[in-house]
DRENPA-3360 file (N, C-alpha, C; in nm, 2 decimals, always signed):
BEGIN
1 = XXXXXXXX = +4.92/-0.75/+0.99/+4.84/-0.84/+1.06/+4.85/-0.98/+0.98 ~ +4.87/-1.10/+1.06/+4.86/-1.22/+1.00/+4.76/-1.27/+0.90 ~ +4.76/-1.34/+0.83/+4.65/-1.37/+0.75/+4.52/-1.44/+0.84 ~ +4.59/-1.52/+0.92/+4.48/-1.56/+0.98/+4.38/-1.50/+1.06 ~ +4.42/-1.40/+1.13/+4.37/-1.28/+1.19/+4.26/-1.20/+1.10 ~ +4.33/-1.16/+0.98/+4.22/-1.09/+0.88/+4.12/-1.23/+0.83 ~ +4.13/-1.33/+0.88/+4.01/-1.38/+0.78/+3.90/-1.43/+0.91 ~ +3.97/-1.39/+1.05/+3.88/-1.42/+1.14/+3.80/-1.27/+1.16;
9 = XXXXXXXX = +3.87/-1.19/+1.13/+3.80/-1.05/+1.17/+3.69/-0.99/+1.03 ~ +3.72/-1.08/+0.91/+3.64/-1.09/+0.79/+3.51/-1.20/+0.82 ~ +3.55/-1.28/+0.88/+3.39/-1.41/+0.94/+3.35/-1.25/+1.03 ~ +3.42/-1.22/+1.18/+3.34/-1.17/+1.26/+3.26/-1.05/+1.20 ~ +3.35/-0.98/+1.12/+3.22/-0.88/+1.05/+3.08/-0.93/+0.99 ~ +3.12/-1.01/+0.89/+3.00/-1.06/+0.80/+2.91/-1.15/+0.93 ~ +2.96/-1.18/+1.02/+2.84/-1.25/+1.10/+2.74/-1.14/+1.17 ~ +2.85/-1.04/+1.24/+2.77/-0.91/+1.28/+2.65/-0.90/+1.17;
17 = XXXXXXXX = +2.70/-0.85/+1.03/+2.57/-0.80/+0.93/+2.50/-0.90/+0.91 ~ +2.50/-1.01/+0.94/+2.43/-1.12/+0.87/+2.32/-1.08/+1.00 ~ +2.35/-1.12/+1.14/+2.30/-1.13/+1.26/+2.21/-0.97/+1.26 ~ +2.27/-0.82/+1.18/+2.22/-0.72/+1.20/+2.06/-0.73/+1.08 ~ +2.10/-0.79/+0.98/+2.00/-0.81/+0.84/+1.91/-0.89/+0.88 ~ +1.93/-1.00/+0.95/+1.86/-1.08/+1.01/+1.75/-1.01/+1.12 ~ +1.76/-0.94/+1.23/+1.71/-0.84/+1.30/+1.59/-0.75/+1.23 ~ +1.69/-0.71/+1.13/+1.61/-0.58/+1.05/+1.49/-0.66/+1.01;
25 = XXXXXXXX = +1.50/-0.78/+0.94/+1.38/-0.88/+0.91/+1.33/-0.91/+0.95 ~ +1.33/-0.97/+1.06/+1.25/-0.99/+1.18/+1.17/-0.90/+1.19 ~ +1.19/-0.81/+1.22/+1.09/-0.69/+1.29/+1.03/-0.63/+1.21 ~ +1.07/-0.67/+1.09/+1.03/-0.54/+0.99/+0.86/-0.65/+0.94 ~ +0.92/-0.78/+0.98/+0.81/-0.84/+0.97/+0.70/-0.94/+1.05 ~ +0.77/-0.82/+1.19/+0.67/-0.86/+1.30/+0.55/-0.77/+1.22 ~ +0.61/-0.60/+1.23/+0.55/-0.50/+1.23/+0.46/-0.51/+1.08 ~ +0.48/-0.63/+0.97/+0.40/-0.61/+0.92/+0.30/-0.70/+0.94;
33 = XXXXXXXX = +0.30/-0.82/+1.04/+0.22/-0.88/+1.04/+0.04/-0.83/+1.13 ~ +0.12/-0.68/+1.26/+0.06/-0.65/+1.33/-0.03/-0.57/+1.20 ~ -0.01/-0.50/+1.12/-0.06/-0.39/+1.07/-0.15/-0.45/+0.96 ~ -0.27/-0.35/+0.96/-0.38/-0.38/+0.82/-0.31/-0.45/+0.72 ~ -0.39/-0.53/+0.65/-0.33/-0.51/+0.49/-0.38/-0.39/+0.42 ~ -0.33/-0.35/+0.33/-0.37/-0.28/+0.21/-0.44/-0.31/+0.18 ~ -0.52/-0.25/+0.10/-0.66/-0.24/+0.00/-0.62/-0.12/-0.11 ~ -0.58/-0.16/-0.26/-0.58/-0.11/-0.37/-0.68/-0.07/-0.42;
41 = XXXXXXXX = -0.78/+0.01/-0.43/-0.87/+0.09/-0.49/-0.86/+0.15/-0.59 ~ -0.94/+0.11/-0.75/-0.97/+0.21/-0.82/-1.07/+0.27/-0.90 ~ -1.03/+0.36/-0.88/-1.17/+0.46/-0.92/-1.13/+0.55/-1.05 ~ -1.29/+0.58/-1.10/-1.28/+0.60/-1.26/-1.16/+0.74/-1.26 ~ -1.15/+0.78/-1.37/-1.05/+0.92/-1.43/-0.87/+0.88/-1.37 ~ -0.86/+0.75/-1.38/-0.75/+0.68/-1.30/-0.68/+0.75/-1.16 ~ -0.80/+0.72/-1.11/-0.77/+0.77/-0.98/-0.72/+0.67/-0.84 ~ -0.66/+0.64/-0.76/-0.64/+0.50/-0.75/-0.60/+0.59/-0.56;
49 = XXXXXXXX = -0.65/+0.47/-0.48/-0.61/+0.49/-0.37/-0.61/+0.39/-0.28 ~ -0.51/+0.40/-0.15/-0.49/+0.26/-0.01/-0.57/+0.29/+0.03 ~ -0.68/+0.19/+0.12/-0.72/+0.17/+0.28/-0.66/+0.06/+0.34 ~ -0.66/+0.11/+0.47/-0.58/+0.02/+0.54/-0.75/+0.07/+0.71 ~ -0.77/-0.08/+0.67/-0.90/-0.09/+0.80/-0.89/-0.14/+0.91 ~ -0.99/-0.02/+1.05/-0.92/-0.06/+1.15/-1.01/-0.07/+1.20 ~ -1.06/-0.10/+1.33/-1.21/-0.12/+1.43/-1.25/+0.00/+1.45 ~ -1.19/+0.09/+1.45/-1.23/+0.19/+1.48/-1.19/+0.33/+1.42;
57 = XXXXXXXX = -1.11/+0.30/+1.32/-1.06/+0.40/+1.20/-1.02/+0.34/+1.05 ~ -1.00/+0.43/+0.95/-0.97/+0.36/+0.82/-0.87/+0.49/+0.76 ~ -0.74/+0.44/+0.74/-0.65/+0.52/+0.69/-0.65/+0.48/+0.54 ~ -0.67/+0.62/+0.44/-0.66/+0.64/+0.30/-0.55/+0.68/+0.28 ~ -0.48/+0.64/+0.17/-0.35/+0.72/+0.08/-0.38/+0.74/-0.09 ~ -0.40/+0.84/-0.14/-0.38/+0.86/-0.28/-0.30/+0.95/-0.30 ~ -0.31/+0.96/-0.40/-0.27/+1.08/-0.53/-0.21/+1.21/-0.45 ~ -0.32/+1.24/-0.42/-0.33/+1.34/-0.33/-0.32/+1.39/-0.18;
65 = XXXXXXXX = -0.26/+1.27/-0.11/-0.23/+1.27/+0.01/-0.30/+1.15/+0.09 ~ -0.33/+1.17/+0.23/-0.43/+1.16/+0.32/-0.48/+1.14/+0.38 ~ -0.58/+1.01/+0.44/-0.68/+1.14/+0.53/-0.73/+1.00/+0.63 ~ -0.74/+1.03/+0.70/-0.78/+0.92/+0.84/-0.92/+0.94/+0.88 ~ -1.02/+0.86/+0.84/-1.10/+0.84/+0.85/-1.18/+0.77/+1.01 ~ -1.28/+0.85/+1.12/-1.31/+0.74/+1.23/-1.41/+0.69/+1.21 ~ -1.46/+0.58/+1.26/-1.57/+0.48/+1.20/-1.69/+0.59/+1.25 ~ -1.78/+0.54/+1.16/-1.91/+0.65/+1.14/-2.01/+0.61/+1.27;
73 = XXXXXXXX = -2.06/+0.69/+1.29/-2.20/+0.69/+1.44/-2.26/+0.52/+1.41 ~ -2.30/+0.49/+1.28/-2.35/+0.37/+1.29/-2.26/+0.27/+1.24 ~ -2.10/+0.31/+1.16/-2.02/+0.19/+1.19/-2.05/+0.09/+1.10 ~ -2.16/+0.04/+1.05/-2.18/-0.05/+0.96/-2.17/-0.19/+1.00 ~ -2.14/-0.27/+0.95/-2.11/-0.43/+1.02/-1.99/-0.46/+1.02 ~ -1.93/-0.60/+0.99/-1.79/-0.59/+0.96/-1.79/-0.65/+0.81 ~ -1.88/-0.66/+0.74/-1.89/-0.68/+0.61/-1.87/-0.54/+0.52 ~ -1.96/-0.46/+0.54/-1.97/-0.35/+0.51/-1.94/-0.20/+0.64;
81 = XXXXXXXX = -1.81/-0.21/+0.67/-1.80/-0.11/+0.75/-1.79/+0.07/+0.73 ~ -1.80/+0.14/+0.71/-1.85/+0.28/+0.73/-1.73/+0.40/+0.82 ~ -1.71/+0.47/+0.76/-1.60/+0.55/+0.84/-1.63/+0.70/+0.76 ~ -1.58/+0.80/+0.81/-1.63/+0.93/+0.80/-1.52/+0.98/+0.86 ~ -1.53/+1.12/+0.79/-1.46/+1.27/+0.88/-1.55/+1.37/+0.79 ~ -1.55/+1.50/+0.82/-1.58/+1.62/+0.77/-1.59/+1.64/+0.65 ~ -1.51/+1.56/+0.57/-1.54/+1.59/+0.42/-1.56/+1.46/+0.33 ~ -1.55/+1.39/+0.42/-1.56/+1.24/+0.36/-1.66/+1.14/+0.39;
89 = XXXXXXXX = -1.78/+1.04/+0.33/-1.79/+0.94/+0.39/-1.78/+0.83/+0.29 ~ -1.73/+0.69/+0.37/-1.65/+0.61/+0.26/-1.73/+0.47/+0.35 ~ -1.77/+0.37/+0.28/-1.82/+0.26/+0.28/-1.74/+0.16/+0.20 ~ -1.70/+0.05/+0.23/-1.62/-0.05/+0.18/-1.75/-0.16/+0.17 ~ -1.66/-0.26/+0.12/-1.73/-0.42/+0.15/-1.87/-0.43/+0.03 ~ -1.92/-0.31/-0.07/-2.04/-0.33/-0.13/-2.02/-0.40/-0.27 ~ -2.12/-0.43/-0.32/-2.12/-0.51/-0.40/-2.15/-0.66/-0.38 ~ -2.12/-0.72/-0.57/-2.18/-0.93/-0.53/-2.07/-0.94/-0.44;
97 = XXXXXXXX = -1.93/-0.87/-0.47/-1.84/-0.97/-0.42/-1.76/-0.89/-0.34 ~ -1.83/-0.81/-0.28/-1.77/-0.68/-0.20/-1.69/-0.65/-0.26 ~ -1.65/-0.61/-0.32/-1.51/-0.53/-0.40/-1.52/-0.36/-0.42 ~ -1.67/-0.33/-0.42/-1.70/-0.18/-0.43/-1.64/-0.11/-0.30 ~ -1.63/+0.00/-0.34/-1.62/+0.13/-0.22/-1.69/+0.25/-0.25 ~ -1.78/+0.31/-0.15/-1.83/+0.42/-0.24/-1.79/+0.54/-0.14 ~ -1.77/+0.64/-0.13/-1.72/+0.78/-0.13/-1.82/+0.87/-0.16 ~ -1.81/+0.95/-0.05/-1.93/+1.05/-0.08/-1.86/+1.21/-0.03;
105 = XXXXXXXX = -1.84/+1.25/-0.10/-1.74/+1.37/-0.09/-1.87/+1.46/-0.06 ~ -1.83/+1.57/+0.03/-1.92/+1.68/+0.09/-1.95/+1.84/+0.00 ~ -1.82/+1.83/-0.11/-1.81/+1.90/-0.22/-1.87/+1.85/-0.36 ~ -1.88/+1.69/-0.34/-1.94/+1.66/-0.51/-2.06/+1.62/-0.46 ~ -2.16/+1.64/-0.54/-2.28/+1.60/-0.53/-2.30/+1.44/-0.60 ~ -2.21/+1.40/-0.66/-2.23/+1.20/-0.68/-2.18/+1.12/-0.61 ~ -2.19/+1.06/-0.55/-2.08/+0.91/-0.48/-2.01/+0.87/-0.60 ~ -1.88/+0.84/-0.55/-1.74/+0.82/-0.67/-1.76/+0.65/-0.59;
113 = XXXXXXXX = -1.76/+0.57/-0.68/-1.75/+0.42/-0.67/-1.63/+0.37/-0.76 ~ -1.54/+0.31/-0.67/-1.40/+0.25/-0.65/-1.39/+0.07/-0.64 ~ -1.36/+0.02/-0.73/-1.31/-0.15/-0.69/-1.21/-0.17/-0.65 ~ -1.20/-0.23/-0.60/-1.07/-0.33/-0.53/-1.00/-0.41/-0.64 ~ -0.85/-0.37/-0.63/-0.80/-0.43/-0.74/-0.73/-0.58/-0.67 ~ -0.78/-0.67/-0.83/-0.74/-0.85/-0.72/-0.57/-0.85/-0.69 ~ -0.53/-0.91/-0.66/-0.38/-0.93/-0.62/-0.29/-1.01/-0.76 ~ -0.37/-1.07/-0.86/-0.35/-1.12/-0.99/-0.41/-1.08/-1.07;
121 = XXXXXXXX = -0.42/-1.10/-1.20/-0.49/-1.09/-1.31/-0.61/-1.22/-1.29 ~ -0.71/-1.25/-1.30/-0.79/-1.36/-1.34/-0.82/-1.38/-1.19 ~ -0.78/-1.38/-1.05/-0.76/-1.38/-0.93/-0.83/-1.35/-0.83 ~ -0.95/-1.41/-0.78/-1.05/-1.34/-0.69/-0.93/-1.27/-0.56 ~ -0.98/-1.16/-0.50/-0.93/-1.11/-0.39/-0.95/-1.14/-0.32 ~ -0.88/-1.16/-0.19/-0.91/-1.19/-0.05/-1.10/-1.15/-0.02 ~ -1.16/-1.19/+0.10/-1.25/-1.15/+0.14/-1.23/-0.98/+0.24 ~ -1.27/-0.91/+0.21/-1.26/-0.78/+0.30/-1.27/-0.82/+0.46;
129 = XXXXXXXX = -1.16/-0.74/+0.51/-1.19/-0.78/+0.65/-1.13/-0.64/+0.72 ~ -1.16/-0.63/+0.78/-1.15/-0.47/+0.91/-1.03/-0.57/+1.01 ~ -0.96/-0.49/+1.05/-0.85/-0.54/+1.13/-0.89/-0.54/+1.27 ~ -0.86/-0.65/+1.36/-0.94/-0.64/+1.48/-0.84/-0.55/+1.58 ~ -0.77/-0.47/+1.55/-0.75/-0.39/+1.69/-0.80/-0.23/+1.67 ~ -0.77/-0.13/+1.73/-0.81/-0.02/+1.72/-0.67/+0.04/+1.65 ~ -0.68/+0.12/+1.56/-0.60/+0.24/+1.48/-0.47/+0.25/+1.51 ~ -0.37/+0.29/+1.44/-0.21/+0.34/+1.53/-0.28/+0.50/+1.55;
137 = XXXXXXXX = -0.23/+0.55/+1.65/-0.24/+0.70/+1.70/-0.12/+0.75/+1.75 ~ -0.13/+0.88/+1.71/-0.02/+0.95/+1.78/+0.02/+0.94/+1.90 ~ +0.11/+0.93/+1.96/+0.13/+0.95/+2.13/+0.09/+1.14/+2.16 ~ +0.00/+1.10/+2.32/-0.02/+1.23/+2.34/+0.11/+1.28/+2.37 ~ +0.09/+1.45/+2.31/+0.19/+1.59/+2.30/+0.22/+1.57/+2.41 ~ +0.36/+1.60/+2.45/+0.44/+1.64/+2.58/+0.38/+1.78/+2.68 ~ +0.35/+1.69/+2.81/+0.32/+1.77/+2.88/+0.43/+1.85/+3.00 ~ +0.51/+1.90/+2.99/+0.59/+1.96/+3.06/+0.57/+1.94/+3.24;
145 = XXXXXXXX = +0.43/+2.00/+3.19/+0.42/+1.99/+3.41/+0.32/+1.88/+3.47 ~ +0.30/+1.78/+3.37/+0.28/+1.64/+3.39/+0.35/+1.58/+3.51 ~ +0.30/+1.50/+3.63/+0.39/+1.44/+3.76/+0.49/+1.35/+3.71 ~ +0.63/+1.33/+3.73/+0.71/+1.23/+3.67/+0.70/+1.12/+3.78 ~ +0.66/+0.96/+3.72/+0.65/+0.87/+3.79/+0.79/+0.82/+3.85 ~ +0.86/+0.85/+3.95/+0.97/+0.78/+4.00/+0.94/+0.66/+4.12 ~ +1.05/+0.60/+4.17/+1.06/+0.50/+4.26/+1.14/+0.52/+4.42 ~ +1.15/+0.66/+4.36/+1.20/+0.80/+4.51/+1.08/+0.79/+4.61;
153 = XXXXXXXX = +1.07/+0.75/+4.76/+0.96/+0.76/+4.85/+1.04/+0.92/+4.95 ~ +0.90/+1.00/+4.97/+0.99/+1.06/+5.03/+0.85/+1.08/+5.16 ~ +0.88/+1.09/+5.26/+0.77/+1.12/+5.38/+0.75/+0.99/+5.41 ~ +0.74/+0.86/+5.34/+0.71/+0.72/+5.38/+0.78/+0.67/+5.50 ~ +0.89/+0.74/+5.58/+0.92/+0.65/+5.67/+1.05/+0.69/+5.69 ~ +1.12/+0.58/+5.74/+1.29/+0.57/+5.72/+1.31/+0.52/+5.59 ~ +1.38/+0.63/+5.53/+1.42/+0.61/+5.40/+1.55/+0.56/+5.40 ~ +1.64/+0.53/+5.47/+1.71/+0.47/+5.48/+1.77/+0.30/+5.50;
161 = XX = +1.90/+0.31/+5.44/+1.94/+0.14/+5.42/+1.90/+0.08/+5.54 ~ +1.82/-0.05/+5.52/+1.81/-0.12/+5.67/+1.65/-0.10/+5.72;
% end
C-alpha cells in the first residue's frame, strides 16, 4: 500500500477514536449531571459511607454493601429530609451546619451520628440538597402475556393499499 494511503487510513482511524472518546464523554457526563451527587459520610469506628438523595428515596453505599432507603411517612423538609426501610432510619441535613446524619438501626439501641466529609481540607461543603427528581428504579420484570403494542389494524376496515 502506498504511503499516502496508510497515512490517510492512520488520520481516518484516530478520528474514528477521537469522535468514539469524545461520545463516551459526553454521555458519561450527561449521565452524571442527571444523577445525585454523592454525600461522603463518616462515622465513628472508621466507618464511612455514600448517600446519594432523591425526592423520594436515598441510596447508601458502605463497607458493607447497600441499601435503598424510601422517604419516611413524614419525609422531613428539604433541609432535613428523612428516609427509612425495615432496618434503618436515617436523617441527613442536622446539625449548625447540617453536616450530621443520624441512623437509627432497629438492632442497636443508640443513634450512630455520621459527618459529612468537606470536599477539601479547611473547606466548607456544599449546602445539602435532596435531588429534585424521583429515584432510578428497576424497570418492571417481563411480563410474557402482557398485550404487545403494534401498528397492525386488523377488523378496522379495508386494510388494504388505497
Amino acid at each position: 500500500m502506498p504511503p499516502a494511503q496508510v497515512r490517510k487510513a492512520q488520520a481516518a482511524i484516530k478520528n474514528i477514536v477521537f469522535r468514539i472518546a469524545a461520545l463516551g464523554l459526553l454521555l458519561t457526563g450527561c449521565a452524571a449531571l442527571q444523577d445525585a451527587p454523592r454525600l461522603l459520610y463518616l462515622c465513628p469506628n472508621d466507618l464511612r459511607f455514600e448517600a446519594r438523595l432523591y425526592e423520594d428515596m436515598a441510596m447508601l453505599e458502605g463497607l458493607r454493601g447497600h441499601a435503598v432507603l424510601e422517604r419516611a411517612a413524614d419525609g422531613g423538609d428539604t433541609l432535613q429530609p428523612r428516609y427509612a426501610d425495615p432496618t434503618v432510619r436515617a436523617q441527613f441535613g442536622l446539625g449548625v451546619d447540617a453536616r450530621l446524619a443520624r441512623l437509627d438501626y432497629t438492632n442497636i439501641p443508640e443513634p450512630v451520628y455520621c459527618e459529612r466529609a468537606s470536599a477539601a481540607a479547611g473547606e466548607t461543603a456544599a449546602p445539602l440538597r435532596v435531588h429534585a427528581r424521583p429515584g432510578p428504579r428497576p424497570p418492571p420484570p417481563f411480563n410474557p402475556d402482557a398485550p404487545v403494542e403494534t401498528n397492525i389494524r386488523i377488523g378496522d376496515g379495508n386494510n388494504g393499499p388505497g
